[in-house]
C-alpha positions as CSV (number, residue, x, y, z in Angstrom):
1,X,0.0,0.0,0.0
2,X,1.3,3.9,-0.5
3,X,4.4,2.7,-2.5
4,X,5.0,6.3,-3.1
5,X,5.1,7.6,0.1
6,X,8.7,6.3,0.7
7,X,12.1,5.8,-1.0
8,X,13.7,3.6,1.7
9,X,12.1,1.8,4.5
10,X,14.0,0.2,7.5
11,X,11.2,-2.6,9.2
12,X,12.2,-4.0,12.2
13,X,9.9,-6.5,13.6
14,X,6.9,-5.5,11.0
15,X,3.5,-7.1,12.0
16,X,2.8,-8.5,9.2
17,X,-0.1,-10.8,9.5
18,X,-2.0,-9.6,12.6
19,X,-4.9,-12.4,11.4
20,X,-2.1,-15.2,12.3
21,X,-1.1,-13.6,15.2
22,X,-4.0,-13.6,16.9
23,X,-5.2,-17.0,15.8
24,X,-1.8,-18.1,17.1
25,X,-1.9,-16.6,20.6
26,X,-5.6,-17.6,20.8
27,X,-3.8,-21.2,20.5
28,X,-0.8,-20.3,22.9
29,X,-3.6,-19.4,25.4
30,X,-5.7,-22.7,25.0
31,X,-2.7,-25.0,25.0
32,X,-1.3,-23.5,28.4
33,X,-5.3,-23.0,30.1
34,X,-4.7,-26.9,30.5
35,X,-1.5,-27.0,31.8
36,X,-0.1,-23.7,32.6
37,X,3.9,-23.6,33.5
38,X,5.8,-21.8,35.9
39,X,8.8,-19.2,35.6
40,X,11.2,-22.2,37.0
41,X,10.3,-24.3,34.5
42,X,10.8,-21.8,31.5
43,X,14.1,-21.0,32.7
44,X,14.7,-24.9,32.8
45,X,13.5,-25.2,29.4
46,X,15.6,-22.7,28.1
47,X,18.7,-24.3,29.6
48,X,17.8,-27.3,27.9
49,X,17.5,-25.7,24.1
50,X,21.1,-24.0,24.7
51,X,22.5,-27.3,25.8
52,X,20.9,-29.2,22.9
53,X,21.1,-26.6,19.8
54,X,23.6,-23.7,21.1
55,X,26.6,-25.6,18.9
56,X,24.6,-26.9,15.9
57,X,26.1,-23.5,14.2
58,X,29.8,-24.9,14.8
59,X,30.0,-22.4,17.7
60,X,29.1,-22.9,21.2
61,X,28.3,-18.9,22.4
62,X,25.3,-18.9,24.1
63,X,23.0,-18.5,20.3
64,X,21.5,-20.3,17.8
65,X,21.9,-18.8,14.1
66,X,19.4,-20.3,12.4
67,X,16.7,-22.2,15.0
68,X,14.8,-23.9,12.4
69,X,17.6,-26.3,12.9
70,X,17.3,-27.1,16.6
71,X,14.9,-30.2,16.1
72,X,14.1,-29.6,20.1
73,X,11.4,-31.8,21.6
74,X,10.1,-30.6,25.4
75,X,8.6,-34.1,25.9
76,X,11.9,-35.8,24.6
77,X,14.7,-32.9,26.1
78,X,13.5,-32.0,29.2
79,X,13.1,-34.2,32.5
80,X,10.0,-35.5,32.8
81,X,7.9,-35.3,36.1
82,X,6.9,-38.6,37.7
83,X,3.4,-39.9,37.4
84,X,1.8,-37.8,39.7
85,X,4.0,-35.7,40.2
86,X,5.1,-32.1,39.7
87,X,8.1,-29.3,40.6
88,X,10.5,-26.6,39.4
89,X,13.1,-29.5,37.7
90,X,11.0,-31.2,35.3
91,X,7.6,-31.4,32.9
92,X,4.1,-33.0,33.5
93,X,3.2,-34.6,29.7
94,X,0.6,-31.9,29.6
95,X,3.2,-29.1,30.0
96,X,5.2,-30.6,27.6
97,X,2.9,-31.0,25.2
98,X,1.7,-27.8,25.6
99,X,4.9,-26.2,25.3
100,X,5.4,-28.1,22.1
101,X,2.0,-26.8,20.2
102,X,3.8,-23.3,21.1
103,X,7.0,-23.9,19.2
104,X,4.8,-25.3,16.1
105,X,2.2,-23.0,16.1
106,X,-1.8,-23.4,15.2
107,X,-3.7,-26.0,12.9
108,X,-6.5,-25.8,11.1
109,X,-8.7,-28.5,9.5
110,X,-4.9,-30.5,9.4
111,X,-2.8,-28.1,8.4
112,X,-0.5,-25.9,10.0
113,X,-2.3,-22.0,9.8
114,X,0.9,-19.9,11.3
115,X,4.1,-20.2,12.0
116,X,5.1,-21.1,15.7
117,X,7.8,-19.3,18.1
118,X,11.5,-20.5,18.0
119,X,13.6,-22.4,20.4
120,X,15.8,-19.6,22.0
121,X,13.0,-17.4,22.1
122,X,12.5,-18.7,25.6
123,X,16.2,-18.1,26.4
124,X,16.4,-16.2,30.0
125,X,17.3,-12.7,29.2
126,X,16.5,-8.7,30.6
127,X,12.3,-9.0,30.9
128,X,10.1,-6.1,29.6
129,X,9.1,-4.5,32.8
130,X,12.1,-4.9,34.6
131,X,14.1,-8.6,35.9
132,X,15.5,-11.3,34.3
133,X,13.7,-14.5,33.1
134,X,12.6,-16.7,30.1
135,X,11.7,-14.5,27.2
136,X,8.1,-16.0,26.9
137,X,7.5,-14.8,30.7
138,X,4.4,-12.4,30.9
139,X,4.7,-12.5,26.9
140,X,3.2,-16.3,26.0
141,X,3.5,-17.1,29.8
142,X,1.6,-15.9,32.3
143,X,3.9,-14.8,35.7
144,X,0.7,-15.3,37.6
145,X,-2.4,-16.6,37.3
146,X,-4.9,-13.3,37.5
147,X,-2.5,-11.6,34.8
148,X,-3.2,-12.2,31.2
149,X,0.3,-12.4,29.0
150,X,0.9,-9.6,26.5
151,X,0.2,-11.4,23.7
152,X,-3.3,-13.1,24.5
153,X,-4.0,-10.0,26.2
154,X,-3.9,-8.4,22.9
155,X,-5.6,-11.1,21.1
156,X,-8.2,-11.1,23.3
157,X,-8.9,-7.5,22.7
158,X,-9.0,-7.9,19.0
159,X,-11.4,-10.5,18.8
160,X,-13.3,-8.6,21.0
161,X,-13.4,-5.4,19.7
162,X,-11.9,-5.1,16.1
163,X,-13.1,-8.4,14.6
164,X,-16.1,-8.5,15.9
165,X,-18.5,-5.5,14.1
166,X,-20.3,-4.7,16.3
167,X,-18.1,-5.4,19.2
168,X,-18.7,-8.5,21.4
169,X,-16.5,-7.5,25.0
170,X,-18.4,-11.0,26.5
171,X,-16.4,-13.2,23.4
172,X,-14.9,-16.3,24.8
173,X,-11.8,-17.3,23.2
174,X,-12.2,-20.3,24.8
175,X,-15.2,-21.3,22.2
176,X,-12.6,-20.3,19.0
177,X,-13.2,-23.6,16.6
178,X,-9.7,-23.6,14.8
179,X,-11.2,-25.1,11.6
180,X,-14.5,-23.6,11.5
181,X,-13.4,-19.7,12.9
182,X,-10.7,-18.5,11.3
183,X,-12.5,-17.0,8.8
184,X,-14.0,-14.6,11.0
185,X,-10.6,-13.0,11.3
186,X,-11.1,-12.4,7.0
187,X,-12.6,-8.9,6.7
188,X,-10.8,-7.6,9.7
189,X,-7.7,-9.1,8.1
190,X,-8.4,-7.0,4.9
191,X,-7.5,-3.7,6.7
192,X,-4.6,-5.3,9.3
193,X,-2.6,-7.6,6.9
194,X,0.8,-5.7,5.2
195,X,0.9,-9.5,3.4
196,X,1.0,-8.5,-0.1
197,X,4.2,-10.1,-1.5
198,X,3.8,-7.9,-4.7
199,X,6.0,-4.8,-4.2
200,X,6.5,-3.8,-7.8
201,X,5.0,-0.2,-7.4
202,X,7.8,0.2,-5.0
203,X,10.4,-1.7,-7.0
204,X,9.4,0.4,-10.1
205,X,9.6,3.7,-7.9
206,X,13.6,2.6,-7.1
207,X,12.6,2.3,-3.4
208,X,14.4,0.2,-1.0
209,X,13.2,-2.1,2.1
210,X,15.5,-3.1,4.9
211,X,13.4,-5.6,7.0
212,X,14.8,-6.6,10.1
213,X,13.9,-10.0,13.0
214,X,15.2,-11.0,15.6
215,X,15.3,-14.8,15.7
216,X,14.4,-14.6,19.7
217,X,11.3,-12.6,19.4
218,X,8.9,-14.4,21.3
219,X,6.5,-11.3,20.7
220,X,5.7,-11.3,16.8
221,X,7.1,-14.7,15.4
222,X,10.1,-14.5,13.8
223,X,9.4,-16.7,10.4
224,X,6.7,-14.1,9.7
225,X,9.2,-12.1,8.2
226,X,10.9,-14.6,7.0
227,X,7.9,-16.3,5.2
228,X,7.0,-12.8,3.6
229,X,10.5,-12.3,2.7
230,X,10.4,-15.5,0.8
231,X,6.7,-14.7,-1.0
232,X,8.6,-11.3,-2.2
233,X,11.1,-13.4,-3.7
234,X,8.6,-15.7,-5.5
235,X,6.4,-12.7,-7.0
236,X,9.0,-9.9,-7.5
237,X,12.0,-12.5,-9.4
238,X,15.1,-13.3,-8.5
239,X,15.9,-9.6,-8.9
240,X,14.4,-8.8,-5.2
241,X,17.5,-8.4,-3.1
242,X,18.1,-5.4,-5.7
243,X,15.3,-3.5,-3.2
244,X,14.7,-5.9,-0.9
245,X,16.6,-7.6,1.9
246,X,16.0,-8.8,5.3
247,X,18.6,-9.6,8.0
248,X,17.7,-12.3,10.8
249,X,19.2,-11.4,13.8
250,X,20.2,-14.4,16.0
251,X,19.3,-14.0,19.8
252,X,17.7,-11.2,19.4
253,X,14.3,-10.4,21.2
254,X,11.7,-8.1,20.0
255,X,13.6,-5.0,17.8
256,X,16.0,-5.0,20.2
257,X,17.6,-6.8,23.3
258,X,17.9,-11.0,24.2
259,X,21.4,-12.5,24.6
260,X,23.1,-11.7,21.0
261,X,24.3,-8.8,19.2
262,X,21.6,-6.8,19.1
263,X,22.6,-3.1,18.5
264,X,23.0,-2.3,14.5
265,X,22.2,0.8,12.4
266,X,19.8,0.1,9.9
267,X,19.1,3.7,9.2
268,X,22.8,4.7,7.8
269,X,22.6,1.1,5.6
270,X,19.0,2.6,4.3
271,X,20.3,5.9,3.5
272,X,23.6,4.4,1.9
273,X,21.3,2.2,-0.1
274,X,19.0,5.2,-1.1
275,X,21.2,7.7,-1.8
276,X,24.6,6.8,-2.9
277,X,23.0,3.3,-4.3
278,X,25.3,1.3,-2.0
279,X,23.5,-2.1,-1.3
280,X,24.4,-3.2,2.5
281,X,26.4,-6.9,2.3
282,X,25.8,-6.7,6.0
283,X,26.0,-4.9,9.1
284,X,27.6,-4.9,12.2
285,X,25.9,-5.6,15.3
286,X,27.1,-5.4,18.8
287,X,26.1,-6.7,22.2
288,X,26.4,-4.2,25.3
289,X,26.7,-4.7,29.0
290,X,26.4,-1.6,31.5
291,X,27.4,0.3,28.5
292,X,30.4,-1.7,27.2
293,X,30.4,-3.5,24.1
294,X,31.2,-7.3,24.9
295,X,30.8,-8.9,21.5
296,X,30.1,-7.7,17.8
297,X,28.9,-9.7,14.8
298,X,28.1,-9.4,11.1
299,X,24.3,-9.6,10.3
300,X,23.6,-10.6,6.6
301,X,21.5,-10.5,4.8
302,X,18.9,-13.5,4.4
303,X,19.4,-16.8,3.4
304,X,23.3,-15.9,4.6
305,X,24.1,-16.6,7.8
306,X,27.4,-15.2,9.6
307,X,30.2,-18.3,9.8
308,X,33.8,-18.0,12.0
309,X,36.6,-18.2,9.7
310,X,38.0,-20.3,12.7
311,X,40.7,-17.8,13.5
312,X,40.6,-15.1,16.6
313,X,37.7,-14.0,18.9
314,X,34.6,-15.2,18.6
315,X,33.3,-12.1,19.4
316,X,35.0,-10.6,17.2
317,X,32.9,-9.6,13.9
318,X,36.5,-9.1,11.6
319,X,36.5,-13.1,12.8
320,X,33.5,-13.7,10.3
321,X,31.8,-13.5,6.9
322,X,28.8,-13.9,5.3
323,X,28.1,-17.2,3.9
324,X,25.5,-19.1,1.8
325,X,23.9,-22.0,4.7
């Protein structure tokens, strides 16, 4: 929409598909209603990812470059609770299954609707709000039981009043049939949804898009953008990285934050791009504690991912390059 209005565009985190979104924390919500799980056992969880997928990359640093890789099970990888039982070190089938529907996201009539959030997205990191805990706390996870997560929070709200015409504040979402009421979410969806893989208006116009994700966001699901990146490939050619690029950001949260390299100028790549017609082959990220940078890497730009030359620091950008995976 408005292709004119712009002649660069830096997205970071772009809500894409609001209509999946919502279907998708409807089915968080329902999944953990029947077996809801503690901060303890998030944080056990996410030590359980790092040990299984942190060094699937080559690299063991504390991220995982490309999570669609870590083929992590919670039923499989993380204790299990004895019959009848239940505590901090371990999962009840239920939680684990519930945990698992979250990492593979909603069905409907058979088929899988949206896209699910990714291991290390529950890694423990700096919480919105203040503290430290799993990145799903008081996002997907509720950190007590009479406060509603962020994202079925919002959910909630938009079945209730922006999908509903006229409003319905009573809805359940409790009585949301996955194969029968999607399609109530269609109309709304024609006015939320920036899906449209057809940029040539843009293209034509010479404007350029920088889209940004970080692979840890466990607010907006991170193969959204990667998913409309790919459906911009498919309708604008092989041509699209001439105006069109996105860089996934391992460990990073939402826009910003997590446990990697998350600090990176987008706007100065843009503005190259734009106005001196410099395409960015990557940028450099960096990682800060109280203020001191402890570790930088090069993002690139999708399907590359950054590989260590094997020499030097590994956090260290100069120590690596952009590769095909």
């Amino acid at each position: 929409r408005f292709p004119e209005d712009f002649d660069g565009i830096v997205a970071n985190a772009p809500w894409v598909d609001q209509t999946g979104f919502t279907v998708g924390a409807i089915w968080n919500q329902r999944a953990l209603d029947e077996a809801p799980v503690t901060a303890e056992k998030m944080a056990l969880v996410a030590e359980r990812v790092m040990e299984k997928c942190d060094a699937i990359d080559g690299l063991k640093d504390g991220l995982i470059d490309d999570p669609r890789k870590c083929a992590f099970d919670p039923s499989r990888d993380v204790p299990a609770c004895r019959a009848g039982s239940d505590g901090p070190a371990c999962l009840t089938p239920a939680q684990a299954a519930a945990i698992a529907k979250i990492y593979s996201g909603p069905v409907s009539n058979g088929k899988p609707y949206f896209p699910g959030f990714m291991p290390g997205s529950e890694a423990v990191m700096d919480l919105f709000g203040g503290g430290t805990g799993s990145g799903w706390m008081n996002v997907i996870v509720s950190s007590r039981p009479d406060v509603k997560p962020a994202d079925f929070s919002l959910a909630e709200n938009t079945m209730q009043y922006l999908v509903h015409n006229p409003p319905k504040p009573d809805y359940d979402y409790k009585k949301f049939d996955f194969d029968r009421d999607v399609v109530l979410l269609k109309d709304w969806g024609k006015l939320a949804d920036a899906n449209n893989p057809d940029l040539s208006a843009f293209r034509k116009r010479d404007g350029k898009l920088l889209m940004t994700y970080g692979w840890a966001d466990a607010i907006l699901q991170p193969m959204m953008g990667v998913n409309y990146y790919e459906k911009a490939v498919a309708s604008n050619g092989p041509g699209t990285a001439e105006f069109f690029r996105l860089f996934m950001v391992p460990g990073m949260a939402h826009c910003s934050g997590g446990t990697g390299p998350d600090q990176h100028d987008p706007m100065t790549a843009i503005i190259d791009w734009v106005e001196k017609g410099k395409a960015p082959e990557s940028m450099q990220a960096r990682r800060l504690v109280n203020n001191r940078v402890v570790r930088t890497r090069p993002l690139c730009p999708y399907p590359q991912v950054a590989r260590y030359s094997g020499h030097g620091s590994i956090d260290d950008a100069a120590n690596f390059r952009c590769v095909a995976p």
